[in-house]
C-alpha positions as a Markdown table, in Angstrom:
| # | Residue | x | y | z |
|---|---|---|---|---|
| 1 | Unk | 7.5 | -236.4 | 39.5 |
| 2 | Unk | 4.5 | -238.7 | 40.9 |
| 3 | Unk | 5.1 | -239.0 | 44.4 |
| 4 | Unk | 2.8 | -237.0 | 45.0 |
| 5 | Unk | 0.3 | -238.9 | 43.6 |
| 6 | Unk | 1.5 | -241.8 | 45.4 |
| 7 | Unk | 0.0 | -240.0 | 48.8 |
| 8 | Unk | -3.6 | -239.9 | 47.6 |
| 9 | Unk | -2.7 | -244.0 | 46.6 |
| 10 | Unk | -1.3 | -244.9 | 49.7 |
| 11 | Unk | -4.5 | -242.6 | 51.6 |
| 12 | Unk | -7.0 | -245.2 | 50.1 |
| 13 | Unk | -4.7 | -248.0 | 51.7 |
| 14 | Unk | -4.5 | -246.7 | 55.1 |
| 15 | Unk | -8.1 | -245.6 | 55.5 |
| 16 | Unk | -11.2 | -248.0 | 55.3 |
| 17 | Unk | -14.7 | -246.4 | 55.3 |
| 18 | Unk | -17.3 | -249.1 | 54.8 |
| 19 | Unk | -20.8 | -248.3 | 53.6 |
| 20 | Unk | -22.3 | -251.5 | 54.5 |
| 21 | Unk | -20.4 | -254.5 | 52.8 |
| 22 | Unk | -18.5 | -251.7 | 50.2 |
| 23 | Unk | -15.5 | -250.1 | 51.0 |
| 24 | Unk | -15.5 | -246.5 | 49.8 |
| 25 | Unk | -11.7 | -246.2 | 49.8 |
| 26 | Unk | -10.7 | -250.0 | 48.0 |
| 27 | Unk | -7.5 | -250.6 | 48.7 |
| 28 | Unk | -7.5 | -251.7 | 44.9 |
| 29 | Unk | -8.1 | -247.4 | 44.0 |
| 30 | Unk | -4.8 | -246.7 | 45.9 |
| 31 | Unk | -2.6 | -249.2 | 44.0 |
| 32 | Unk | -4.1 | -248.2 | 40.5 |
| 33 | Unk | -2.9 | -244.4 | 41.6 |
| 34 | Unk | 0.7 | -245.7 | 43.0 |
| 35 | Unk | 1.0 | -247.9 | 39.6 |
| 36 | Unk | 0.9 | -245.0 | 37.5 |
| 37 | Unk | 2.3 | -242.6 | 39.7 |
| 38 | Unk | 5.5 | -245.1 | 40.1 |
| 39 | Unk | 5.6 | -245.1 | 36.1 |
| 40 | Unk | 5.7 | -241.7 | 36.0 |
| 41 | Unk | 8.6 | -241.5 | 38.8 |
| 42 | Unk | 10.4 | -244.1 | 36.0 |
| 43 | Unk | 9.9 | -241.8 | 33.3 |
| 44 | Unk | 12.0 | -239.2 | 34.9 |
| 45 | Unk | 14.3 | -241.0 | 37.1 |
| 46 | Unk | 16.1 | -244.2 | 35.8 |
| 47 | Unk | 16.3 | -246.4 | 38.9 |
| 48 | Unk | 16.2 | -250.1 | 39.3 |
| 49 | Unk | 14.3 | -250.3 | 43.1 |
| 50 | Unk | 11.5 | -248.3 | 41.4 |
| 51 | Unk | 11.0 | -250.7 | 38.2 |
| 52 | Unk | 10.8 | -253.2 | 41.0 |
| 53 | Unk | 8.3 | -251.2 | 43.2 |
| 54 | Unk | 6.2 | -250.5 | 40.0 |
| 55 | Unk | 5.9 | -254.4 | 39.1 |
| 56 | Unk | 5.2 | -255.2 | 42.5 |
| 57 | Unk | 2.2 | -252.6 | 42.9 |
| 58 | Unk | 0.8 | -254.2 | 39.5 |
| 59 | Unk | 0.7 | -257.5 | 41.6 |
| 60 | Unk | -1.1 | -256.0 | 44.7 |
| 61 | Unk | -3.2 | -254.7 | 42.1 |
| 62 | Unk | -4.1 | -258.3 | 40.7 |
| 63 | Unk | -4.3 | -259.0 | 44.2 |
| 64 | Unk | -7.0 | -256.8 | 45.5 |
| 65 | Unk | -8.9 | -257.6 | 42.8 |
| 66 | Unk | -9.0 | -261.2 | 43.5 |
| 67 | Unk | -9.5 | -260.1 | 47.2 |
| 68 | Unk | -13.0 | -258.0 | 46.2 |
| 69 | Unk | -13.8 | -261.1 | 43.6 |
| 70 | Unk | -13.9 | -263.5 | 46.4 |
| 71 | Unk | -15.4 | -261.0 | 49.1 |
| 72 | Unk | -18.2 | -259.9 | 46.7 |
| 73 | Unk | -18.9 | -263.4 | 45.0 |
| 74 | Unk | -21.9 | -264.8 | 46.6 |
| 75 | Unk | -21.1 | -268.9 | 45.7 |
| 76 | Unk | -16.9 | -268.5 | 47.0 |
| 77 | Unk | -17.5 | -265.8 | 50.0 |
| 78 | Unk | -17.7 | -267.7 | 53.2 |
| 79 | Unk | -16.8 | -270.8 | 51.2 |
| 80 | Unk | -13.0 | -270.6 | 50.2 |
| 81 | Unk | -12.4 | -267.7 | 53.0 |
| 82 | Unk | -14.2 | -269.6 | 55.8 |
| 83 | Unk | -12.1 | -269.3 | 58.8 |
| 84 | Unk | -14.2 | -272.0 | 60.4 |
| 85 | Unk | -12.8 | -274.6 | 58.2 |
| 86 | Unk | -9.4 | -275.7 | 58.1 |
| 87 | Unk | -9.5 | -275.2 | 54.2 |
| 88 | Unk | -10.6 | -271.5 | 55.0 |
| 89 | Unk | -8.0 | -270.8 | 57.4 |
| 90 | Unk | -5.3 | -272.2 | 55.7 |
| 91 | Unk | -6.3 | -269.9 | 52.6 |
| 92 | Unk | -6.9 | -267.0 | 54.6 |
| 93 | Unk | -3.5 | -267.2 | 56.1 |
| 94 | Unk | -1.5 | -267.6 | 53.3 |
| 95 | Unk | -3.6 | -264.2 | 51.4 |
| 96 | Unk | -2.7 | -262.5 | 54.8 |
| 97 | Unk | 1.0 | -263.2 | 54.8 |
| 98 | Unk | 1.1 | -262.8 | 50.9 |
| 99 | Unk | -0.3 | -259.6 | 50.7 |
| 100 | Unk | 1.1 | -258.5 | 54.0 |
| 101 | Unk | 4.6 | -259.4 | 52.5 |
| 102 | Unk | 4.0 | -258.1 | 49.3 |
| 103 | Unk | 3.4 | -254.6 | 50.4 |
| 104 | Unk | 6.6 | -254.4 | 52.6 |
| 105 | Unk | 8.5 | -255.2 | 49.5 |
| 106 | Unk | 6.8 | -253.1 | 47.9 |
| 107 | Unk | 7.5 | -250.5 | 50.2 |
| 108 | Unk | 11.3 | -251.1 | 50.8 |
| 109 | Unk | 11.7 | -250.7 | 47.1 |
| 110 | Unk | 10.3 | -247.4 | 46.9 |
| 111 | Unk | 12.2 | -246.4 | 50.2 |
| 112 | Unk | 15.2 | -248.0 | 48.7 |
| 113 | Unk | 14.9 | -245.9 | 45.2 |
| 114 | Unk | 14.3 | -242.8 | 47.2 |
| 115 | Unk | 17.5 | -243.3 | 49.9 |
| 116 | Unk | 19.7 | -244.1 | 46.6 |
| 117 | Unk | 18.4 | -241.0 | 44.5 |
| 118 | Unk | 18.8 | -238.9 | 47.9 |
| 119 | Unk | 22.8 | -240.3 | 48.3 |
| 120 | Unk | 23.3 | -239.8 | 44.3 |
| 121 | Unk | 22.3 | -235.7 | 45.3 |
| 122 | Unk | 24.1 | -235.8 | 48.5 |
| 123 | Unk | 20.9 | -235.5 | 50.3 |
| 124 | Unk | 21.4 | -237.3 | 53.3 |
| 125 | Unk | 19.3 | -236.2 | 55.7 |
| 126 | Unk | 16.5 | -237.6 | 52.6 |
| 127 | Unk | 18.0 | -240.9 | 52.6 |
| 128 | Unk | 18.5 | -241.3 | 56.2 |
| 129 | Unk | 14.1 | -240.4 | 56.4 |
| 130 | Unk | 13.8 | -243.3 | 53.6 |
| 131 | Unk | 15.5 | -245.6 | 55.8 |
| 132 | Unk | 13.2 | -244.4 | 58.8 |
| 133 | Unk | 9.7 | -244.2 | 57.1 |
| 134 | Unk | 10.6 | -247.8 | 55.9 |
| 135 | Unk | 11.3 | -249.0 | 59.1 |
| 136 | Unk | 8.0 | -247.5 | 61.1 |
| 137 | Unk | 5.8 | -249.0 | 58.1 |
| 138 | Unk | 7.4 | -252.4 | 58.0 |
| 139 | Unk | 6.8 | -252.3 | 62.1 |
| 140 | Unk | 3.2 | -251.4 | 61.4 |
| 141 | Unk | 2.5 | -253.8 | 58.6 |
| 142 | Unk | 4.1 | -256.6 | 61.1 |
| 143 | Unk | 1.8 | -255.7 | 63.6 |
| 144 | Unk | -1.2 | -256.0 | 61.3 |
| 145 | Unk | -0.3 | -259.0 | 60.2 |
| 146 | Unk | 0.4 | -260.4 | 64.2 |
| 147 | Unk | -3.0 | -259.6 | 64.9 |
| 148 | Unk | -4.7 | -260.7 | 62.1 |
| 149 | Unk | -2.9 | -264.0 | 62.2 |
| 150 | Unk | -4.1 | -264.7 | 65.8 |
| 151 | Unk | -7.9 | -263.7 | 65.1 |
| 152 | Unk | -7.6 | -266.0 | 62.0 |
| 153 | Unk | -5.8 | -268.8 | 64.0 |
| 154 | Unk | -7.0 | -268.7 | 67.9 |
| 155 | Unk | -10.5 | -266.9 | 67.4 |
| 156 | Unk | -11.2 | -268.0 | 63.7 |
| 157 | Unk | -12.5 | -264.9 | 63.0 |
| 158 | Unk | -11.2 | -263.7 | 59.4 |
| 159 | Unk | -10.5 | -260.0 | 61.0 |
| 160 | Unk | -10.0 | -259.0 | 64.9 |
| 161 | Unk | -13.2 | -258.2 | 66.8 |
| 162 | Unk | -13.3 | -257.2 | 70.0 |
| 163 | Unk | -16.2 | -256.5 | 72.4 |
| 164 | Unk | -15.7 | -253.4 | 74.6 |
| 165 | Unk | -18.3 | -250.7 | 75.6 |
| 166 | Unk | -17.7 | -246.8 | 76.4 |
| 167 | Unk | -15.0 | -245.6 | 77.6 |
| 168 | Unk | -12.5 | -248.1 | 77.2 |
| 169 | Unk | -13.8 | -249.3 | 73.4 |
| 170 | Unk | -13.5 | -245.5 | 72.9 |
| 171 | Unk | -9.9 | -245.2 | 73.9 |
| 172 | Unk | -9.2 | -248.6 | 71.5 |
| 173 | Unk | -10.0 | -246.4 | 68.4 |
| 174 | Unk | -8.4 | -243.6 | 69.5 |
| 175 | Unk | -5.1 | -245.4 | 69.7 |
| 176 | Unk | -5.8 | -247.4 | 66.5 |
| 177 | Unk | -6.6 | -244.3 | 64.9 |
| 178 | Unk | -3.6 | -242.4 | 66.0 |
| 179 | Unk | -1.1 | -245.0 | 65.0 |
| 180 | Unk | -3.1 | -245.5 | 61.6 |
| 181 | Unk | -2.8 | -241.2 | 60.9 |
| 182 | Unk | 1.1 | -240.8 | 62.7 |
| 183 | Unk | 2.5 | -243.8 | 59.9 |
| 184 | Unk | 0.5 | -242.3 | 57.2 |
| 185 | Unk | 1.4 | -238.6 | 58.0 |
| 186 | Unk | 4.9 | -240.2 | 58.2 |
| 187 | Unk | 4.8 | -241.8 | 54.8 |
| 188 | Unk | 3.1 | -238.4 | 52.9 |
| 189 | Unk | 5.9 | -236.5 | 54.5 |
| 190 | Unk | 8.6 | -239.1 | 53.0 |
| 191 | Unk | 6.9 | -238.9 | 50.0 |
| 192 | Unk | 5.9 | -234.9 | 49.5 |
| 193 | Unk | 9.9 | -234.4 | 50.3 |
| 194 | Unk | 11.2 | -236.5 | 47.5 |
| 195 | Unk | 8.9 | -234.5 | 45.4 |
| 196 | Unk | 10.3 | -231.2 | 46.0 |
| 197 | Unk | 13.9 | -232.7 | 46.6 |
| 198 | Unk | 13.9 | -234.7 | 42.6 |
| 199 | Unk | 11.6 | -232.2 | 41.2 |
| 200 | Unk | 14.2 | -229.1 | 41.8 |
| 201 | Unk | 17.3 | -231.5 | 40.7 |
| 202 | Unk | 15.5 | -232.5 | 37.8 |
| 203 | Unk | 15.0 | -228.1 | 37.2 |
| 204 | Unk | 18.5 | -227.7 | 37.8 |
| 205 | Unk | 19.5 | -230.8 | 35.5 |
| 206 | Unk | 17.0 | -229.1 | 32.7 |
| 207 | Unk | 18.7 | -225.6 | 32.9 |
């Protein structure tokens, strides 16, 4: 159906490992695979919310690439994005809340297309998990964005830094960590159920 190619997407969004200045898991990767996984999910299921979700990933994809243009450019990185300048800030806070906002409605649209397919099979125990998942992510994303407004705004740093040593810096990532893996494992559950759930109805539908 393509939801389950939205989980490997939505793994390269979550999960950051940085060789250097690259990012090994862009962001941009996970979109690409949730863009054609969504058109696939079209193909076989004729819902409005995932037209919408499939438009809106094609603008995060737009997005990220203007995010890696200006990160990798050596004349506008540190220029346009300079959180020591007013100029900077002001552009680094609008991205933040842009993108920030863009991926929560991107997200209740594909939570929304799942709860009304679940509803349309009677499925309510699926529909009532949409409704969850979509409330834990948009809880996470809000938190992102708190933080990274106040390192951008108070500390003008364009990302939070924090300086802690042993045991206490340790216990930091652990929580960040196990936050980061609970939503994700919470969102490839959401998404490996309407799998199974559409893909059987769609058997059953076929026969």
């Amino acid at each position: 159906m393509g939801f389950g190619t939205m989980i490997v997407g939505f793994f390269f969004i979550f999960f950051d490992f940085n060789f250097g200045k690259i990012n090994i898991l862009p962001d941009l990767i996970g979109y690409i695979f949730i863009y054609f996984a969504a058109a696939k999910v079209i193909s076989g299921m004729g819902n409005k919310y995932f037209v919408v979700f499939k438009k809106t990933s094609l603008l995060l994809i737009f997005l990220n690439a203007l995010d890696m243009f200006i990160k990798y450019s050596s004349f506008l990185d540190g220029v346009i994005n300079n959180p020591e300048t007013i100029q900077g800030r002001v552009f680094v806070v609008l991205f933040t809340i842009t993108y920030l906002s863009m991926m929560v409605y991107m997200f209740f649209h594909l939570t929304k297309g799942i709860e009304m397919a679940a509803e349309e099979l009677d499925n309510k125990s699926l529909a009532e998990k949409a409704r969850k998942v979509f409330r834990l992510f948009s809880i996470y994303i809000m938190s992102i964005a708190a933080v990274n407004l106040i390192a951008i705004i108070v500390f003008k740093q364009p990302f939070p830094t924090i300086s802690l040593d042993g045991l206490s810096a340790f216990l930091l990532i652990l929580v960040v960590m196990a936050v980061l893996i609970y939503v994700f494992v919470r969102v490839s559950s959401l998404l490996n159920r309407a799998e199974i759930t559409f893909s059987e109805a769609k058997k059953t539908i076929d026969y």
